[in-house]
Backbone as CSV, one residue per row, in Angstrom:
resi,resn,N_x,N_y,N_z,CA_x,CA_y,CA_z,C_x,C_y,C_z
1,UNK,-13.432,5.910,17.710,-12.113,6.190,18.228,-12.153,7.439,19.096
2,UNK,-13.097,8.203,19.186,-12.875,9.851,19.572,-13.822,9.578,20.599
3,UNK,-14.944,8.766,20.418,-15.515,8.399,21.709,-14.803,7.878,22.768
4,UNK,-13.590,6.876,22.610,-12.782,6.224,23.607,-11.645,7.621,24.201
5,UNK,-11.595,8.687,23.611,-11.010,9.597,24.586,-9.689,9.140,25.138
6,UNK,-9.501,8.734,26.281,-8.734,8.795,26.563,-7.391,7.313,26.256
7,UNK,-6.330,7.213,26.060,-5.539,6.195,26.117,-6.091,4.284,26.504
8,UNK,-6.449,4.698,28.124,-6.849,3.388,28.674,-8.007,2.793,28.204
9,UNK,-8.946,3.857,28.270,-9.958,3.345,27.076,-9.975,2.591,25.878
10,UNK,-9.088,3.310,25.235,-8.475,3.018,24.248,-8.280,1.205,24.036
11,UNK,-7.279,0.989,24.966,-6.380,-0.085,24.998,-7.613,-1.013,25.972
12,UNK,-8.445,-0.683,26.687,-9.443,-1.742,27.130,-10.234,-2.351,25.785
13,UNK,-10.792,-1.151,25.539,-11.569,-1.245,24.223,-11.002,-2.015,22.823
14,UNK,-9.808,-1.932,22.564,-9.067,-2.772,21.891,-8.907,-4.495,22.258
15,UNK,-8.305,-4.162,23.201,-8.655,-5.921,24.152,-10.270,-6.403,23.735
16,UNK,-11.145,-5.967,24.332,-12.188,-7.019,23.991,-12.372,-6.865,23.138
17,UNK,-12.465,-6.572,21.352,-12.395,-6.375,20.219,-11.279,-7.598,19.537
18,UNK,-10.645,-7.942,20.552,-9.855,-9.345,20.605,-7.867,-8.783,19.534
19,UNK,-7.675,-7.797,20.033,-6.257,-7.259,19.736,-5.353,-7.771,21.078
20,UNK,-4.144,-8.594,20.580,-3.368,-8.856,22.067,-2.726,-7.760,22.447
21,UNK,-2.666,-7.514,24.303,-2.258,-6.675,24.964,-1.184,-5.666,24.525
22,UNK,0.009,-6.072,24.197,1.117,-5.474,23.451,0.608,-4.561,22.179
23,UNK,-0.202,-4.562,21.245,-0.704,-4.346,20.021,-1.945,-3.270,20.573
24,UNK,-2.522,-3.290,21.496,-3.358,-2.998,21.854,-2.764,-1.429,23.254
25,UNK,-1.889,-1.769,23.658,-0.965,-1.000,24.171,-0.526,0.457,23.266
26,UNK,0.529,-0.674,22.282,0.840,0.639,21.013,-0.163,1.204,20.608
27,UNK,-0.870,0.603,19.858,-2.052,1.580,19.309,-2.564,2.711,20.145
28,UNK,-3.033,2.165,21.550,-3.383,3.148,22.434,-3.094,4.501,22.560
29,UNK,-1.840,4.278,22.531,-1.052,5.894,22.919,-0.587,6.710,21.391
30,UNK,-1.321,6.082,20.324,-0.797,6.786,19.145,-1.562,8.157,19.046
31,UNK,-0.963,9.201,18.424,-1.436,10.514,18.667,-2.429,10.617,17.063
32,UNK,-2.419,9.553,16.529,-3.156,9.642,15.264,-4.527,9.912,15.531
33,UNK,-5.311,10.616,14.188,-6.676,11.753,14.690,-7.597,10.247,14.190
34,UNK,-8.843,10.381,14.240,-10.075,9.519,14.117,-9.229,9.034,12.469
35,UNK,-9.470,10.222,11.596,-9.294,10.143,10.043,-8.311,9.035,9.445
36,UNK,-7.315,9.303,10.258,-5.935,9.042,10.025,-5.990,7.417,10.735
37,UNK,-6.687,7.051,11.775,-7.115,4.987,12.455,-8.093,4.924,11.275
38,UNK,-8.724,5.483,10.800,-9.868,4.620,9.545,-8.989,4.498,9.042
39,UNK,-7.976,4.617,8.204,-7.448,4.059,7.252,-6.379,3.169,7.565
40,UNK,-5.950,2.647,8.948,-5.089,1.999,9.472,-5.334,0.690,9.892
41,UNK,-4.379,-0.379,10.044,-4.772,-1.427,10.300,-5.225,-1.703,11.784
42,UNK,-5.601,-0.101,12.447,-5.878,-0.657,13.717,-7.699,-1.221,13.848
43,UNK,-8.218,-0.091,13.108,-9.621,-0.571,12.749,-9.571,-1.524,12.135
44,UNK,-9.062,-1.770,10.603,-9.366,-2.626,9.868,-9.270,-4.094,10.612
45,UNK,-8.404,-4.596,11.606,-8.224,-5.552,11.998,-8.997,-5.808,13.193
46,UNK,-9.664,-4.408,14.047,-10.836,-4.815,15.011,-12.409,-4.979,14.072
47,UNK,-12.385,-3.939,13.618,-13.672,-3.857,13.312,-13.864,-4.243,12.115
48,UNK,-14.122,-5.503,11.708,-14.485,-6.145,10.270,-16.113,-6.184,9.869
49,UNK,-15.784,-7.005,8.795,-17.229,-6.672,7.605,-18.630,-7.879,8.641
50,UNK,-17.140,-8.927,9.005,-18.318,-10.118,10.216,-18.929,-9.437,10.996
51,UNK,-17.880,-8.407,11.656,-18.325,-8.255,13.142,-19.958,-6.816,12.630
52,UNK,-19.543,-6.335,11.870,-20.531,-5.166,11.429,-21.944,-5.975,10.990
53,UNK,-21.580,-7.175,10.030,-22.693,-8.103,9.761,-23.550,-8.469,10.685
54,UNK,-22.872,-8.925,12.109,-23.484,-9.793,13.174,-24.011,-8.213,13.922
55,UNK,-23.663,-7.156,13.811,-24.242,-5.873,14.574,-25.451,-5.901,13.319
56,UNK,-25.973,-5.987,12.570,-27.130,-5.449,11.878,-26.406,-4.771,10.793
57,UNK,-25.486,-4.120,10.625,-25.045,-3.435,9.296,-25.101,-4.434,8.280
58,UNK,-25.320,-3.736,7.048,-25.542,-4.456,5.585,-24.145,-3.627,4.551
59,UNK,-23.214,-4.177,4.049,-22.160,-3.840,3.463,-22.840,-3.210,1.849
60,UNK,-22.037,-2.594,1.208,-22.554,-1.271,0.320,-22.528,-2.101,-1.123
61,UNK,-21.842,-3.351,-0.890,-21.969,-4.154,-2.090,-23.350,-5.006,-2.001
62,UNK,-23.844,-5.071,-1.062,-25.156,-6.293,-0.658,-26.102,-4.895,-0.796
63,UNK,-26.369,-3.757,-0.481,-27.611,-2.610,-1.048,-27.407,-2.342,-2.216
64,UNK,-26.392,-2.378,-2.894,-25.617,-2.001,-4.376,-26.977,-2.934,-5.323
65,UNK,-26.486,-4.241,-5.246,-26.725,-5.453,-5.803,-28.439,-5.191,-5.880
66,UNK,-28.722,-4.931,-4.628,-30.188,-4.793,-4.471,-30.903,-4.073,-4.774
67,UNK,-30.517,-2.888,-5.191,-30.966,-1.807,-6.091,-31.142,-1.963,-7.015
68,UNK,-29.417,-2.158,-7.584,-29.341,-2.666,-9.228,-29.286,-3.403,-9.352
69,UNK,-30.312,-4.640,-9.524,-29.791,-6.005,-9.942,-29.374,-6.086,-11.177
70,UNK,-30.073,-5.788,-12.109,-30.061,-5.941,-13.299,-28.338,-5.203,-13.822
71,UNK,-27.924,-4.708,-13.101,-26.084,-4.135,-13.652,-25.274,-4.890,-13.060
72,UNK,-25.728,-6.122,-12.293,-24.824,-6.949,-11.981,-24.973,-8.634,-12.557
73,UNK,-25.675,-8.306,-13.492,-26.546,-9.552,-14.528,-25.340,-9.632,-15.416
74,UNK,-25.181,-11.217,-15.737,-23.966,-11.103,-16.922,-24.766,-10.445,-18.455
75,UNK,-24.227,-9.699,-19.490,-24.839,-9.174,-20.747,-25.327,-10.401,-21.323
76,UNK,-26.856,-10.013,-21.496,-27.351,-11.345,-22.432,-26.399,-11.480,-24.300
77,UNK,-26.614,-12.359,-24.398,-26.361,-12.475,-26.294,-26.885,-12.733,-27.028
């Protein structure tokens, strides 16, 4: 978000991330800091767990699992 700098950026960068124009507009000009879009539905709805998957990222539950397998084993009896 702090890389896109300025507004238009902003709202280009939103567009191909696939947000329609209007939505992509508002967001643009919001004065909210980096901290304050992570927790908003403007990321959450561009940047998902697919799109991070298909970039090479591995989600914290899939290294979790892989570490510990054995704490995600049902308790034997």
């Amino acid at each position: 978000w702090h890389d896109w700098k300025k507004p238009e950026r902003k709202r280009k960068n939103l567009i191909r991330l696939g947000i329609d124009q209007d939505h992509a507009y508002a967001w643009s000009r919001t004065r909210k800091g980096g901290w304050a879009i992570a927790q908003s539905p403007i990321l959450g709805t561009t940047i998902t767990l697919k799109r991070l998957k298909q970039k090479g990222y591995q989600s914290l539950t899939d290294v979790y699992i892989e570490l510990n397998p054995s704490l995600c084993e049902p308790p034997s009896t």
